[in-house]
N, CA, C and O of each residue as an XYZ file, in Angstrom:
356
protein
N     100.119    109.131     60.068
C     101.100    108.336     60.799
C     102.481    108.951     60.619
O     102.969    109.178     59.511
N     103.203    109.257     62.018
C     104.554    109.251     61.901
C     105.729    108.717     60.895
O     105.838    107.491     60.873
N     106.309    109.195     60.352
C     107.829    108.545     59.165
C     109.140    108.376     60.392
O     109.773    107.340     60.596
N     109.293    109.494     60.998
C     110.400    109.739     61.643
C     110.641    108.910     63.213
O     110.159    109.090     64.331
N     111.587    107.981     62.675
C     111.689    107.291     64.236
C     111.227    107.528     65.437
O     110.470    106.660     65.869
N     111.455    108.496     66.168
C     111.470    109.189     67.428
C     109.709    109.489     67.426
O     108.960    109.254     68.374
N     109.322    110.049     66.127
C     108.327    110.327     66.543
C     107.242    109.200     66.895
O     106.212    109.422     67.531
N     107.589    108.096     66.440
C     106.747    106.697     66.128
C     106.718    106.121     67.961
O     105.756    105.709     68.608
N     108.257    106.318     68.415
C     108.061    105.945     69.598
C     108.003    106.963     70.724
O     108.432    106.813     71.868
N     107.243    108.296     70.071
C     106.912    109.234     71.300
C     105.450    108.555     71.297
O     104.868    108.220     72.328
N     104.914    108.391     69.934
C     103.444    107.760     70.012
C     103.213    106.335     70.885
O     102.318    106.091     71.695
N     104.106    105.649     70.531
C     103.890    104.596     71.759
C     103.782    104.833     73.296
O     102.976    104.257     74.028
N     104.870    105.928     73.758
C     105.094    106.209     74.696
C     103.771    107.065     75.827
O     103.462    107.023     77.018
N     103.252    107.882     74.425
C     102.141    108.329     74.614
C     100.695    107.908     74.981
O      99.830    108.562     75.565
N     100.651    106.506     74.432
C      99.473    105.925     74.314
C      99.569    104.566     75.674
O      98.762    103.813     76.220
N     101.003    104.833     75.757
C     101.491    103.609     77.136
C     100.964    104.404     78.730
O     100.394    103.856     79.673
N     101.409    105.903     78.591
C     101.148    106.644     79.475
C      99.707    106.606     79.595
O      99.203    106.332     80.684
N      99.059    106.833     78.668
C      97.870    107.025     78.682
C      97.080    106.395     79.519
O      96.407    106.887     80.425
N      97.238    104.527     78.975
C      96.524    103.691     79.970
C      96.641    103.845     81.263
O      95.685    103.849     82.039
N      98.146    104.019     81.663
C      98.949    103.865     82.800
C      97.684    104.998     83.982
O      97.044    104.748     85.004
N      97.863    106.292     83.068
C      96.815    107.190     83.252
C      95.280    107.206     83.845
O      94.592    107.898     84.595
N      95.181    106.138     83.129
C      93.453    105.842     82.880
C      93.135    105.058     84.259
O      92.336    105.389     85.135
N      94.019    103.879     84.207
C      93.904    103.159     85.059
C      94.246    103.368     86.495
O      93.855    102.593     87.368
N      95.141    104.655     86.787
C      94.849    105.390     88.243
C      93.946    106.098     88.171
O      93.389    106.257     89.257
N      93.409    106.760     87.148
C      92.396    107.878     87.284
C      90.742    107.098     88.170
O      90.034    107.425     89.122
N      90.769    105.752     86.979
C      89.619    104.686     87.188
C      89.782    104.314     88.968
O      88.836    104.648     89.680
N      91.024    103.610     89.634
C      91.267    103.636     90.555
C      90.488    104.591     91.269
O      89.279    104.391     91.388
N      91.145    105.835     91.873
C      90.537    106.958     92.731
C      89.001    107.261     92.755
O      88.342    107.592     93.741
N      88.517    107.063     91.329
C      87.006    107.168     91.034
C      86.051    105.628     91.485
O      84.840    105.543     91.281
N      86.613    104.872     91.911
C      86.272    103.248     92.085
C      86.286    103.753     93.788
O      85.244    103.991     94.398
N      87.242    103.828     94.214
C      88.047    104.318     95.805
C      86.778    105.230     96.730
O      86.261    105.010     97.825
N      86.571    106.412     95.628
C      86.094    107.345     96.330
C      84.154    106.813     96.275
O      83.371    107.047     97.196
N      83.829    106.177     95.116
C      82.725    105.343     94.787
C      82.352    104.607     96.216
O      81.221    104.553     96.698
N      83.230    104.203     96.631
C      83.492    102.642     97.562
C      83.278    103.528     99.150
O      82.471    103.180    100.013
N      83.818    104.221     99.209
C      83.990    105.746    100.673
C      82.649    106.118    100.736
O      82.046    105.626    101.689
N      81.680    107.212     99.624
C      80.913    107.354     99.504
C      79.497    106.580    100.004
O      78.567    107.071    100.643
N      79.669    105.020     99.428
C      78.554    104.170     99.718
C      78.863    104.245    101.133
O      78.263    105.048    101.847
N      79.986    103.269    101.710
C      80.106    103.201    103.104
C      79.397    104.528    104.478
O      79.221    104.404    105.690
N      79.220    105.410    103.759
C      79.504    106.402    104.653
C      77.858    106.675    104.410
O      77.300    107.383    105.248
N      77.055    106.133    103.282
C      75.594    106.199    103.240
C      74.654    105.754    104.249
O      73.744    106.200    104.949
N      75.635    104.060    103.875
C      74.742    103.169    104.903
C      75.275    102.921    106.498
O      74.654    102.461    107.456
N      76.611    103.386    106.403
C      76.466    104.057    108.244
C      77.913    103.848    108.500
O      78.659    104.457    109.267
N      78.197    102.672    107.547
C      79.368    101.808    107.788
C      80.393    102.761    107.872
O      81.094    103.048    106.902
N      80.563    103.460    109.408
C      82.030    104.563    109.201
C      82.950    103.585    109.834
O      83.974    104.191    109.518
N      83.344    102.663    110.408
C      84.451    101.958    110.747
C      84.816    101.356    109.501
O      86.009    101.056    109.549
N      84.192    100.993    108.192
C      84.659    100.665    106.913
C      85.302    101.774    105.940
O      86.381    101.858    105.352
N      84.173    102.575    106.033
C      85.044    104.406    106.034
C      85.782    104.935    106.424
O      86.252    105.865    105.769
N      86.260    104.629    107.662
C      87.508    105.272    107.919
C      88.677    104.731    107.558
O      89.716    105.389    107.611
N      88.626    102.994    106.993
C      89.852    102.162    106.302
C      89.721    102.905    104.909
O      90.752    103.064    104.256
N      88.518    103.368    104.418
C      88.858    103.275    102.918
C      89.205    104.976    102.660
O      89.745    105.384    101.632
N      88.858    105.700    103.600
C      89.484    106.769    103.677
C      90.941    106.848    103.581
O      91.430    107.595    102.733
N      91.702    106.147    104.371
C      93.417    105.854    104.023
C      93.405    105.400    102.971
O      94.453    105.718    102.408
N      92.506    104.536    102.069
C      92.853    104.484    100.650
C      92.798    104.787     99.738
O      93.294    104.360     98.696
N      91.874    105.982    100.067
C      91.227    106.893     99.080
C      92.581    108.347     99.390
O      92.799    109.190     98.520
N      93.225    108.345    100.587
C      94.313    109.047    100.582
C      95.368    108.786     99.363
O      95.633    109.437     98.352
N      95.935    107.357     99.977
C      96.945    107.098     99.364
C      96.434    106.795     97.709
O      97.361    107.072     96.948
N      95.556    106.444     97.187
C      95.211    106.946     95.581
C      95.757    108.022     95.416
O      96.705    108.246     94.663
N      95.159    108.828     96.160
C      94.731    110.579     95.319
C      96.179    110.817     95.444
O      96.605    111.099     94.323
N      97.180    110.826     96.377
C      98.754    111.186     96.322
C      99.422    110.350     95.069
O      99.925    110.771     94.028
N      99.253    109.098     95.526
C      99.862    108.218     93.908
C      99.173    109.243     92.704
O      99.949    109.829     91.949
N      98.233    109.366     92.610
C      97.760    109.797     91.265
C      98.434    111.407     90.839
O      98.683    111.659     89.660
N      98.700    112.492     92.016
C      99.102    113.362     92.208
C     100.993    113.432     91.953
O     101.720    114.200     91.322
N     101.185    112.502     92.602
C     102.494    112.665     92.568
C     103.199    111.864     91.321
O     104.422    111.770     91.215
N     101.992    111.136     90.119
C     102.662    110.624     89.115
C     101.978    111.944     87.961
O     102.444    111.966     86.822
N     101.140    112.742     88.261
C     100.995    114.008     87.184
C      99.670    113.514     86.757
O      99.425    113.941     85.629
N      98.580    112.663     87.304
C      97.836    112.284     86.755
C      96.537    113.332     87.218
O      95.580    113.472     86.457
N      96.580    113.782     88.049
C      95.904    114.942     88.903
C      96.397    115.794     89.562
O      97.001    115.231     90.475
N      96.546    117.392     89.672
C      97.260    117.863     90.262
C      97.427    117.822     91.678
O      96.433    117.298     92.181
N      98.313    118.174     92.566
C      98.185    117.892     93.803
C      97.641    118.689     94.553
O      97.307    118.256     95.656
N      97.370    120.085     94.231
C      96.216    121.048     94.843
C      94.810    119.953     95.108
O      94.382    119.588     96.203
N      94.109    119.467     93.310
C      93.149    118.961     93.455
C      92.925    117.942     94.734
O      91.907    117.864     95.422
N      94.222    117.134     94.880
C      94.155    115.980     95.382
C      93.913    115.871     96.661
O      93.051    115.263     97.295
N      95.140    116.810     97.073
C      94.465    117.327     98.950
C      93.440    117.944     98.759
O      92.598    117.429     99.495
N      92.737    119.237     97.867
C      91.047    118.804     97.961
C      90.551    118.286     98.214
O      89.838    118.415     99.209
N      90.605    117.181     97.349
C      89.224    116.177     97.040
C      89.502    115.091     98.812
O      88.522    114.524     99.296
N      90.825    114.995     99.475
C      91.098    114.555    100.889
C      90.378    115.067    101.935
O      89.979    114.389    102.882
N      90.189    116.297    101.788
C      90.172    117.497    102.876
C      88.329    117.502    102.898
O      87.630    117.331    103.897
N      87.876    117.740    101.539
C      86.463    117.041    101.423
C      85.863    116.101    102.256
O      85.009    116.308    103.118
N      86.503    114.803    101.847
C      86.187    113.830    102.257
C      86.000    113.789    103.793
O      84.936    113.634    104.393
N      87.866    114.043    104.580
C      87.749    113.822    105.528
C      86.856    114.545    106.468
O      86.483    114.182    107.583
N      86.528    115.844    105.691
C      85.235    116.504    106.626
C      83.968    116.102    106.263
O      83.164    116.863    106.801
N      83.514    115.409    105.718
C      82.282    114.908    105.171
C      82.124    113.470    106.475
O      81.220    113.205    107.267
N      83.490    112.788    106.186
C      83.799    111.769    107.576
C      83.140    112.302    109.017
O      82.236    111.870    109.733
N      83.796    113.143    109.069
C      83.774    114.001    110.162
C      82.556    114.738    110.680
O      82.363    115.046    111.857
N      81.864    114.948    109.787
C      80.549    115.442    109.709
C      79.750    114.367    110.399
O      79.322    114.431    111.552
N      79.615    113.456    109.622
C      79.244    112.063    110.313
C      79.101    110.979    111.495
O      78.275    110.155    111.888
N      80.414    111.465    111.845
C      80.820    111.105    113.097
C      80.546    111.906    114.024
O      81.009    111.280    114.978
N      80.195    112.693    114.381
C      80.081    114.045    114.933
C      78.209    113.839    115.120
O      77.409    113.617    116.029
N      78.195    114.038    113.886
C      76.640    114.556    113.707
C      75.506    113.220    113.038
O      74.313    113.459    112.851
């Protein structure tokens, strides 16, 4: 355990982030969970709403450092052609 002030409340700070962390990470993985099924059982008019939310996750999560933002438009660009695939085919 920390002695030195600062360091006591980098550890808080650390372990605050963390959740903060966890709990968008859990988000996007719940999001993209939720996209996935829809798009099994046919439901693409439910897919294409949760697609905008599976957007706007992956940017929140990106633009707070929780995933990089390369990954993030990835894991978008994926999706939306997997959508697309679907619709199409």
């Amino acid at each position: 355990m920390a002695n030195i002030k600062s360091a006591i409340k980098r550890i808080q700070v650390a372990k605050r982030n963390e959740l903060q962390n966890k709990y968008r990470s859990t988000q996007v993985k719940t999001v993209i969970k939720k996209f996935n099924q829809a798009l099994d059982l046919g439901k693409l008019d439910e897919a294409k709403e949760l697609l905008k939310d599976v957007d706007k996750k992956l940017k929140t999560a990106a633009t707070k450092n929780v995933i990089h933002k390369n990954q993030a438009s990835r894991k978008i660009s994926r999706l939306t052609k997997k959508l697309n695939n679907k619709l199409v085919g």
